[in-house]
C-alpha positions, 0 to 999 in steps of 0.5 A: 452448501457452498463448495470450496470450488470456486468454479463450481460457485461460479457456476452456481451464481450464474445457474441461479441468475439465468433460471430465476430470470426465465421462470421465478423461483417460487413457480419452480417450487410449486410446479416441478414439470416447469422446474425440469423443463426450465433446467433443461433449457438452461443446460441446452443453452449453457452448453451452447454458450460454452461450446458454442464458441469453438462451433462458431470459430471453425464456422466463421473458418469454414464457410470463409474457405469455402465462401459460404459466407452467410453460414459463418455471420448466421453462426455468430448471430446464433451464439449472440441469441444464445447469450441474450436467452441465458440473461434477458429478463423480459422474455417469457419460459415459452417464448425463450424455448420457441427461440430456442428451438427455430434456432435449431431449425434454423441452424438445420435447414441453413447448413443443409442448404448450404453445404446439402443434405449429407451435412450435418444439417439433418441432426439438427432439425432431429433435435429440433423435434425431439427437444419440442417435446421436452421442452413444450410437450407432445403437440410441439413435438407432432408440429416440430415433426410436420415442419421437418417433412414440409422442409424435407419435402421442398428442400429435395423438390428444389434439388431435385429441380436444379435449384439447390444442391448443385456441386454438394454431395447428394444421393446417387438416386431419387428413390434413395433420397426419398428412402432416407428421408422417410426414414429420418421422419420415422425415426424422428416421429418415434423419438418426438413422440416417446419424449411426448410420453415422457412428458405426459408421464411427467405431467402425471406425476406433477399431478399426483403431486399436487394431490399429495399437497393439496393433503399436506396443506389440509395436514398444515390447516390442522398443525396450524389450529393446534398451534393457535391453541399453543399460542394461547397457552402461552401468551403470559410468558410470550409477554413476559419475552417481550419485555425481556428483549426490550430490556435486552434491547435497551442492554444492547444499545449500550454496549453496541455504542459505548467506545470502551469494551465491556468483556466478561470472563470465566475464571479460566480466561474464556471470553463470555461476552465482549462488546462490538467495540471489542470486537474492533479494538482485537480485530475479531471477526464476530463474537463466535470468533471471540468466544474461542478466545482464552484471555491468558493466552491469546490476549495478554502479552504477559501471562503474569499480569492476569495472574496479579490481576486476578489476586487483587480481585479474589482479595478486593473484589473489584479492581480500578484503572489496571493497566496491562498490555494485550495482543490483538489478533494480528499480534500487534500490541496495545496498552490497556487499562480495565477496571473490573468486578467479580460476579457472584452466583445465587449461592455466593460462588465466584462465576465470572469476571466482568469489566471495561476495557479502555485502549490507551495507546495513543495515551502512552505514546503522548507521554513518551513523545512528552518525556522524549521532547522534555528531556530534549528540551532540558538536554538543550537547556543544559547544553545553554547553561554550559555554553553560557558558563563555558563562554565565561570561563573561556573569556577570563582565560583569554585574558590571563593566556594572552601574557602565557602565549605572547610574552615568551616570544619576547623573552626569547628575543632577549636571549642567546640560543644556548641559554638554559632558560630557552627550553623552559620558556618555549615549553611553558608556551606550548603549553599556553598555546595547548590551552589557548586551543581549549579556549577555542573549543569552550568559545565554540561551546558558546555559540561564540566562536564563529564570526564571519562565514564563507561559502565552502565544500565539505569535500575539500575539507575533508581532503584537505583534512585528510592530507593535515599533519594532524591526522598524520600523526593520529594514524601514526599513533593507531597504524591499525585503523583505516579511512574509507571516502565515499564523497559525491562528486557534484557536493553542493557547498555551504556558508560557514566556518572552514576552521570550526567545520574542518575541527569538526570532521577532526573530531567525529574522526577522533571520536572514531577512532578512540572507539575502536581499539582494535582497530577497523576501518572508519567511513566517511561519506558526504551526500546531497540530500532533500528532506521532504519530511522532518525526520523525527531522530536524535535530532528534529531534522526539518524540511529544505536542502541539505549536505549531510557528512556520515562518520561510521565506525563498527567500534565499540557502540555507546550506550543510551545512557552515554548517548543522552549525555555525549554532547555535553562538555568534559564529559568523556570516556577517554583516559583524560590527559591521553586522549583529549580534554572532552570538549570535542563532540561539544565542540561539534554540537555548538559548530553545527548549531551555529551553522544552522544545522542538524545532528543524527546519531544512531548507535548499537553497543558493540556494533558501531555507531553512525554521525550524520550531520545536516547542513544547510546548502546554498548555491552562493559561490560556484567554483566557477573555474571547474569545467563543466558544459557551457550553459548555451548547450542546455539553454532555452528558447522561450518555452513555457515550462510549468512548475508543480511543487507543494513547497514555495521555496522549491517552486521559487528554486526552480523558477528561477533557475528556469528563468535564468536558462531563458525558459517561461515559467509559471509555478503552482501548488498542487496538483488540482491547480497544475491540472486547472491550468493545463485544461486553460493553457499550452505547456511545453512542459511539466516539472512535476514533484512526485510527493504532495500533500495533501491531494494529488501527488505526481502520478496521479497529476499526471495520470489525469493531465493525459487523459485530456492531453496525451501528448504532454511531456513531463519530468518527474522530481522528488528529494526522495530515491526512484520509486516505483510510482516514479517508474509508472508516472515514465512508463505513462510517457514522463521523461527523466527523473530527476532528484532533488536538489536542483543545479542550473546544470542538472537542471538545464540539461534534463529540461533539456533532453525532455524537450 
């Protein structure tokens, strides 16, 4: 039985190898005499191999401190022996327990001739003959005796003669070596020669057992001719067995290959039968696991749904493309569709369930990913439609404003400053100037409002919004709000607009702050940011460099119904002719649409909502004037810089920017080709992108060009924060990392640094 220890199954597993190795299994069965002796030898050298270790360290110490230097290499030679004998598989019992046993002669006589008899070298040879007779019987044992004193005998003739010995404590006298040896031989002939009669009164026993079998095989002859004569009897029915496990046979290879699961049930929910694939779809170890299972209450998500499926089955009898949702082992949910039967008795009595189960998750999913891109689709229909019918209007009102805003001007000029009419004109003015700026926003609203762009920074407009009268008077009208910034410093800039960009910050802060009250703080945080991935959001953000600007507010939230509906025009919360005309979060779609850009919102009502837009930067127009390091402190020399990224625009990016510095450059694609073209060519450097698809990322491209050149220096670069397979690919000796998306400086200078 297999413990819970798992030392102690440690051990079992390396019991098993070593014995079957000495001696195979089935000898061990039959002759128990071999079964003990080869125990035996096994725990001898276990033992060894355990505590060996510690005998050979304080050896290996010893003989260095008393400069016996053979003892120490003799004791690591005798721990290797010892492993060799516990694993070898070619050596015979026999010959592995002769080992065995000269090795504790060996070891005996090597430690009584290097530090004398007084040593510990005597118990050694003791054992040598005692373990002769377990190991190898009485006629070993007799032999291991006559070596002892043969070696005995020469070792105490050589001390005495001078030859040995000289310097290591001895007895005081001749008489009294002589006395201890014989007594050491007496002691150890008794102790050899009563594990000899252990031995023999072993051999006896597996003696008599062998008698006791010979009777049980002639016991098993007569079971088997009884059981001959069974087999006879039964033959019809053992025909009519096999043609029912063929017809099980052929059952079985249908519900083992069949995708959907077939399940049968009792009628309190626990599981009969259930297909391999079923076993599969729940995460269910075997069918003894399955059939622990009730239905009701481990696999449905919603015990109601059990319940009507089993009244339309008592009503109809069967039940067609049900569908429910379950939960697997792990918890995890899934939908399903099962069309099922009931199963009737002999006697007509309902007795169990049966039916095909078919997982249709990735069909739900599909057509919630088709209803989610329709309803895109027709949001951005709707939003073209009102574009197209709001740039008609707005045309049409620019003709007939042109005569309300331009001609008051004249009218004034004509008249003196304290007529009565004055204040009416002026006031019919501002309003035409008020609907003029509606106009503005329904030709925005049209995709018609920006018609010539320029490189600008987000951050400087919202300073420079931030610093407007118009937001002034917005803080005036809502003392209780406040304004956070969280601006980077080193912002790429981007080519658009600066009025309809500045009235889009103007209005997510608007929006902002209608949706608080109470009052709160709004955040407005700007970003350099690489998308490596599309994010799938509020909108398909797709891959490339971006400045996104992040409107927060923990106002009110929006709903998802307002949420699906927030972009279109005049559609607002607000109070109309207090809080604005609802042009304005149009007016922020068709902005950041004409400027090529992309808009996420994420909200929860009553806890705030969050404006993200993406916008494409550029690296046209440089403010120049800023200061910043000179480009010959971070400027190159020539040297063949290599360029790994999966994306041709970054590849492009960087090799310029390279070249531009006075760096070499060549750019691959993939990792496989960064390390093709190292193993061909000297590269001082390596600008790795960490995220590849498909094959090798950075770490793994840089793992394996070190292996062949480990000196090669590397930075690592990814649109994605430091990861920690950024930190293994620097702790293999990759410089800096650097995020994307690249400046010439940031670039230069880590490049640089590297170098």
């Amino acid at each position: 039985m297999k413990s819970s220890n798992p030392v102690y199954n440690s051990f079992q597993r390396f019991y098993t190898f070593s014995t079957n190795r000495m001696v195979p299994a089935a000898v061990m069965e039959k002759d128990s005499l071999v079964y003990w002796r080869v125990n035996i030898l096994f725990a001898i050298l276990f033992t060894a191999f355990v505590s060996g270790i510690l005998a050979v360290i304080a050896g290996v110490f010893l003989s260095i401190q008393n400069k016996t230097y053979i003892l120490g290499i003799i004791d690591v030679i005798g721990y290797a022996i010892c492993i060799w004998l516990l694993t070898s598989k070619r050596l015979s019992y026999t010959l592995r327990a002769t080992i065995t046993l000269l090795g504790f002669y060996g070891i005996g006589l090597t430690v009584i001739i290097n530090l004398g008899v007084l040593s510990g070298g005597s118990a050694w040879l003791f054992g040598f003959a005692v373990l002769a007779g377990v190991l190898l019987g009485p006629g070993a044992a007799l032999k291991a005796v006559a070596l002892n004193g043969l070696s005995l005998g020469v070792i105490g003739w050589l001390v005495t003669i001078g030859s040995l010995g000289q310097g290591q404590p001895f007895f005081n006298s001749l008489q009294a070596m002589v006395a201890a040896g014989v007594n050491f031989l007496i002691l150890n002939l008794i102790a050899a020669m009563s594990v000899a009669v252990l031995v023999k009164g072993l051999v006896a026993g597996h003696k008599k057992e062998k008698v006791l079998t010979l009777q049980l095989e002639r016991e098993r002859a007569r079971l088997v001719e009884a059981k001959q004569t069974l087999e006879l009897e039964v033959e019809e029915r053992r025909q009519t067995e096999v043609a029912l496990r063929e017809s099980e046979r052929k059952y079985r290879g249908i519900l083992e290959n069949i995708e959907d699961v077939y399940y049968r049930s009792d009628l309190d929910g626990n599981v009969l039968l259930l297909s391999p694939s079923g076993l599969r779809l729940f995460r269910l170890a075997d069918m003894t696991e399955a059939m622990k299972i009730n239905i009701a209450r481990d696999i449905y998500q919603e015990p109601e749904g059990r319940e009507t499926l089993l009244k339309r089955l008592m009503r109809n009898g069967r039940v067609k493309s049900y569908e429910l949702i379950l939960r697997r082992k792990d918890g995890s949910l899934l939908d399903g569709e099962t069309s099922a039967r009931l199963v009737y008795d002999d006697s007509g009595k309902v007795v169990a369930i049966e039916g095909i189960l078919r997982d249709i998750t990735a069909r739900k999913e599909a057509e919630k990913e088709k209803r989610r891109l329709e309803a895109r689709l027709q949001r951005a229909q709707k939003m073209e439609a009102l574009g197209t019918l709001a740039g008609g209007v707005a045309h049409d009102l620019n003709n007939v404003l042109s005569g309300v805003v331009s001609y008051p001007d004249l009218l004034l000029l004509d008249l003196p400053e304290d007529s009565p009419l004055r204040t009416p004109i002026i006031t019919m003015q501002t309003s035409g100037k008020k609907a003029a700026a509606i106009v503005e926003d329904l030709l925005t609203l049209a995709r018609r409002g920006v018609a010539t762009t320029e490189v600008v920074n987000l951050n400087t407009l919202i300073d420079d919004y931030l610093a407007s009268a118009e937001h002034q008077k917005l803080l005036a009208y809502h003392p209780q709000i406040q304004i956070k910034t969280d601006q980077q410093a080193n912002l790429l800039n981007i080519e658009g607009s600066p009025i309809h960009l500045s009235k889009t910050i103007m209005n997510l802060v608007s929006n902002a702050v209608e949706a608080m009250p109470d009052g709160g703080q709004i955040q407005i945080k700007t970003e350099n940011c690489y998308v490596d991935r599309p994010i799938a959001g509020f909108d398909h953000v797709k891959e490339g460099d971006f400045v996104t600007l992040t409107v927060s507010d923990p106002g009110i939230g929006i709903s998802q119904a307002d949420r699906e509906r927030i972009f279109e025009p005049f559609y607002t919360k607000k109070v109309m002719g207090r809080s604005g005309t609802g042009l304005g979060m149009a007016v922020v779609w068709g902005t950041i649409k004409d400027h090529n850009g992309y808009i996420d919102l994420q909200s929860v009502e009553n806890q705030g909502s969050t404006f993200t837009l993406y916008i494409p930067a550029t690296r046209k127009g440089m403010d120049e004037s800023r200061k910043v390091l000179s480009i010959a402190d971070y400027r190159g020399h020539g040297e063949l810089i290599l360029v790994v990224d999966d994306i041709e625009e970054q590849r492009e990016i960087a090799s310029a920017l390279l070249r531009q510095l006075g760096y070499e450059v060549a750019a691959v694609a993939s990792g496989e080709a960064a390390i093709a073209y190292v193993s061909e060519n000297t590269v001082d450097l390596l600008v790795l992108d960490m995220i590849m698809e498909p094959g090798l990322d950075g770490l793994e491209t840089y793992r394996q060009i070190i292996e062949r050149n480990p000196d090669q220096k590397a930075i690592i670069a990814s649109g994605f924060s430091e990861t920690d397979r950024v930190k293994a690919a620097q702790g293999l000796g990759a410089g800096s990392y650097l995020k994307k998306p690249y400046t010439l400086e940031k670039l230069g200078l880590t490049v640089k640094a590297a170098l």
